[in-house]
C-alpha positions in Angstrom: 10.1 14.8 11.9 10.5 10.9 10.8 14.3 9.7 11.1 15.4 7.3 8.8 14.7 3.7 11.0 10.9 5.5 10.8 10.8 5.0 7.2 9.9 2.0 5.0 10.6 2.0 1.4 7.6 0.8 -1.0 9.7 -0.6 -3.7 7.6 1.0 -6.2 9.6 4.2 -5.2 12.7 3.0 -7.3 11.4 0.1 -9.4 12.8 1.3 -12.4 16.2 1.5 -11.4 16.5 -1.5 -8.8 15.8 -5.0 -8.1 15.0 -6.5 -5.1 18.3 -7.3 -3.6 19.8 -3.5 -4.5 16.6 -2.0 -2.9 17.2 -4.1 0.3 21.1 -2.9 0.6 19.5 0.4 -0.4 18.0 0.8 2.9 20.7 -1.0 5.0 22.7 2.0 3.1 20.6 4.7 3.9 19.3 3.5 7.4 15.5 2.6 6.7 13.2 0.3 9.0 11.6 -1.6 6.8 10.7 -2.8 3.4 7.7 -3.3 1.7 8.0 -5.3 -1.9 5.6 -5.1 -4.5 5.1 -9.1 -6.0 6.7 -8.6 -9.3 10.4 -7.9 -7.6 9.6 -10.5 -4.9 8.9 -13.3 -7.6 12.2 -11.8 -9.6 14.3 -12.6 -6.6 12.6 -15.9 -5.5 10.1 -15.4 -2.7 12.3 -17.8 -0.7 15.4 -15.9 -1.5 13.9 -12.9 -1.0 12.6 -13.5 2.2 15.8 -14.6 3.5 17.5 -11.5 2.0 14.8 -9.3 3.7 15.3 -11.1 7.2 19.2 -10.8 6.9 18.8 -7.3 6.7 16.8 -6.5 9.7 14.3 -4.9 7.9 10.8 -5.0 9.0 8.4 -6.0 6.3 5.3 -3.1 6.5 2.8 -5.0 3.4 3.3 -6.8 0.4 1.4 -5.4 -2.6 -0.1 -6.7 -4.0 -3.7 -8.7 -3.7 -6.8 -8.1 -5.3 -8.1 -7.1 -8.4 -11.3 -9.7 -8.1 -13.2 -7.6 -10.7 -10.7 -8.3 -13.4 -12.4 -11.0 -14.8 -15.8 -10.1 -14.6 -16.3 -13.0 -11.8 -14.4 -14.7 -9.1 -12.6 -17.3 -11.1 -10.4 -19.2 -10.3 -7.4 -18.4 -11.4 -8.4 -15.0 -9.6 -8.8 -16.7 -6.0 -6.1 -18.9 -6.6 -3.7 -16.0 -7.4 -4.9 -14.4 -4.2 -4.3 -17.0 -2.1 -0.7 -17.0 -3.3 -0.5 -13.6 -2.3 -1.4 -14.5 1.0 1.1 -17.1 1.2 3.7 -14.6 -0.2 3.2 -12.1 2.6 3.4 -14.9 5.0 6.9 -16.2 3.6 8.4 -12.5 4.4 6.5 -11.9 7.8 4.7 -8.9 6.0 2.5 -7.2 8.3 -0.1 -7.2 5.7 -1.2 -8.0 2.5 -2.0 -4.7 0.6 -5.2 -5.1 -1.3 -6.0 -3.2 -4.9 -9.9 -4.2 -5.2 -10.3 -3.6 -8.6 -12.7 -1.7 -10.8 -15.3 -1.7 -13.0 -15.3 -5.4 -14.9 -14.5 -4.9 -18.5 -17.8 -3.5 -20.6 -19.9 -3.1 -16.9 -21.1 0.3 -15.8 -22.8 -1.4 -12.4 -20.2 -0.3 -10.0 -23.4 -1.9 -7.3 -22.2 -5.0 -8.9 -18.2 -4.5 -8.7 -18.6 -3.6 -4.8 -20.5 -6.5 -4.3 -18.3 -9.2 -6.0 -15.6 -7.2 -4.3 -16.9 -7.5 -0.9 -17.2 -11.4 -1.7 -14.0 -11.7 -3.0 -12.3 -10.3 0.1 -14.2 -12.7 2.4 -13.1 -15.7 0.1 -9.4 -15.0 0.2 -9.7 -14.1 4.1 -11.1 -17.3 5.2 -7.8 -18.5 3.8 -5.4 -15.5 5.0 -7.3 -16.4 8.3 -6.1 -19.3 8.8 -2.4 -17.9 7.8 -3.0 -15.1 10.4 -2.5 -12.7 7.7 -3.8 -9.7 8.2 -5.8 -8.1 5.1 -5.5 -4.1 4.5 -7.9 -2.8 1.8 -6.5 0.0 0.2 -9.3 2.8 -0.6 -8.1 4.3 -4.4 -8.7 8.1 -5.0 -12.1 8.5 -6.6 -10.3 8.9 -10.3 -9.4 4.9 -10.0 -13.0 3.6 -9.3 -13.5 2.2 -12.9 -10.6 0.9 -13.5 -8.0 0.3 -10.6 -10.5 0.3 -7.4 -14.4 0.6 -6.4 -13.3 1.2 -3.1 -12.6 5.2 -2.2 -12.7 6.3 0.5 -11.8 5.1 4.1 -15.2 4.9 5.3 -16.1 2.5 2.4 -13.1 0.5 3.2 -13.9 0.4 6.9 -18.0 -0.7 6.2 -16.6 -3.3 4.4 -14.3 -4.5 7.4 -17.5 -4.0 9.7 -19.3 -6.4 7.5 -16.6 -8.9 7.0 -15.2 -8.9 10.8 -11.7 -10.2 12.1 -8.3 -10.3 10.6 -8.8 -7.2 7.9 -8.4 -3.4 8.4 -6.7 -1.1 6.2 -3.6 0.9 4.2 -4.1 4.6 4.7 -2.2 5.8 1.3 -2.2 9.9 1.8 -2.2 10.2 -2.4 -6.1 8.7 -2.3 -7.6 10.4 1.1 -5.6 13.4 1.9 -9.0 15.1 -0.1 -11.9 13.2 2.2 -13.6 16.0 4.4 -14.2 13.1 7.1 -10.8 12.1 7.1 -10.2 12.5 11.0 -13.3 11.0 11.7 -12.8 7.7 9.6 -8.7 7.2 10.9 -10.4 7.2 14.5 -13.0 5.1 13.4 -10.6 2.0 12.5 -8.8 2.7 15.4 -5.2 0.7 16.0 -6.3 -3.0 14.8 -7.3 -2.0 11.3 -4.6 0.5 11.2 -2.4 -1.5 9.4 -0.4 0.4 6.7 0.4 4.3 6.1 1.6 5.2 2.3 3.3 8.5 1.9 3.7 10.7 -0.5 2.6 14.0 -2.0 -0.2 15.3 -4.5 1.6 17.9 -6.9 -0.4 20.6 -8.5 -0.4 20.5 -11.4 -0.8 17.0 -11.4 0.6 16.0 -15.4 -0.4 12.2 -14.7 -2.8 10.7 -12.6 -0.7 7.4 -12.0 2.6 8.2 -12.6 2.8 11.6 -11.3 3.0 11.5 -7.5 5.4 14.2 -5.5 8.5 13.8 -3.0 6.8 14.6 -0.1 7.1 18.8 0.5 6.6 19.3 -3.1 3.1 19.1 -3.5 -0.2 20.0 -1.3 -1.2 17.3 0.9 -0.4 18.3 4.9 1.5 15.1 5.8 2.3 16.2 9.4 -0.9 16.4 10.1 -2.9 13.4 8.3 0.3 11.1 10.8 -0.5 13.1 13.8 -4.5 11.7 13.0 -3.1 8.0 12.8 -0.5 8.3 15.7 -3.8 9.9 17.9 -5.6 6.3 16.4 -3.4 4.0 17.6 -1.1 3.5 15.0 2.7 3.0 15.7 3.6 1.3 12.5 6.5 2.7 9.9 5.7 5.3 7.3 5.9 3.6 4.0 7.0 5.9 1.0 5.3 5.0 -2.4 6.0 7.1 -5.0 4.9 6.8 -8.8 6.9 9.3 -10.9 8.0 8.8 -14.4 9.3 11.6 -15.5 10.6 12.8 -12.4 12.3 10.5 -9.7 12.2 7.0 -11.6 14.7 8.6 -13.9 17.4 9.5 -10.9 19.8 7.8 -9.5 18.1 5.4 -6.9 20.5 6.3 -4.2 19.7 10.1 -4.6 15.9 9.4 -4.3 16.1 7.1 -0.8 19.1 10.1 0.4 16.5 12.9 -0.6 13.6 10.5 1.0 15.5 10.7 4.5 15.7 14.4 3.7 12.2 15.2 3.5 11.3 12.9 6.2 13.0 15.3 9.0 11.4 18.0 7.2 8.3 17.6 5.8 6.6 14.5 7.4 
């Protein structure tokens, strides 16, 4: 069971129907722990507003979302370091616990996912030399399998965690339940990282049938993914962080009322989490 101050809402959750501001009263209202923003709202509100706004509240900040994509333009450019580096200093300005990274996928016209890893795993060293120096943590997120073209090369957590083997101090990752819940080695890999690359848990639920891959993500109960159980494996590795709720649904719970979905969030946390 997860009481409310356990939870964190991902404002992805209601990013149809709110702003920044209404989703931080939101979870004053409904008695959440934490926030975490995703950088389109943050930049809406002002990342100096919003940071003040998020720190008024008492809410703890579990990952901004969100850094990455280095594949996008077929090379690390410029404009795709620099915009990483403001990521970082995004997540600093709102004491974020991490910065959430989205790798990216295959480059446009490239079938040589070799090639995406590998300006991946140089990417990630580039923009944590600078988050470093910010003491910014970095938390690669591994993407379901289904993503590896076009959203993320890396997928699974033992991919993730080679990567944070080979690139050393200051990165770990975002255990997201929607992309591992699957992975046979699961258990093994959350021990693996252990509590210092622990650094962000996304919940949620896997519906079946699934009518969407992005967009179709379940309340948690509703779908197939043993929740209890995969937070029992990253309580048992360390990790004592808050349980971040990100869920994509168009045709579902982005077209309720936003206070129903964080009320019916706080449900399902004493009851299926």
């Amino acid at each position: 069971m997860l009481t409310p101050e356990r939870l964190s809402l991902n404002t992805a959750t209601v990013s149809k129907q709110w702003n920044l501001r209404q989703c931080v009263e939101g979870c004053q209202r409904h008695g959440f722990g934490g926030i975490a923003p995703w950088r389109d709202k943050l930049q809406e509100a002002g990342v100096d507003e919003g940071a003040r706004m998020i720190r008024d509240a008492g809410l703890t900040v579990t990952g901004l979302c969100r850094g990455g994509w280095y594949t996008a333009e077929g090379s690390l450019t410029p404009a795709v370091l620099d915009d990483n580096k403001r990521a970082v200093d995004e997540a600093v300005a709102i004491g974020a616990a991490c910065l959430v990274m989205v790798v990216g996928g295959l480059p446009p016209g490239s079938r040589d996912l070799a090639a995406a890893r590998g300006l991946v795993a140089e990417g990630l060293a580039r923009t944590l030399d600078y988050a470093r120096a910010q003491a910014m943590p970095i938390a690669i997120e591994p993407l379901h399998p289904m993503y590896a073209a076009d959203r993320a090369c890396v997928n699974s957590l033992s991919q993730a965690l080679d990567l944070c083997d080979q690139l050393g101090a200051g990165i770990g990752v975002a255990v997201d339940v929607y992309h591992v819940w699957w992975d046979p080695d699961l258990a093994g890999q959350i021990a693996r990282a252990g509590s210092d690359r622990l650094l962000a848990f996304h919940i949620c639920d896997w519906l079946v049938p699934t009518r969407d891959l992005l967009t179709d993500r379940g309340m948690m109960g509703d779908g197939v993914i043993d929740l209890p159980a995969i937070r029992a494996m990253l309580e048992a590795g360390g990790f004592n962080g808050l349980n971040e709720v990100e869920i994509f649904s168009a045709e579902n719970w982005w077209k309720r009322d936003a206070d129903e979905v964080l009320a019916e969030i706080v449900a399902r946390g004493r009851t299926s989490c």
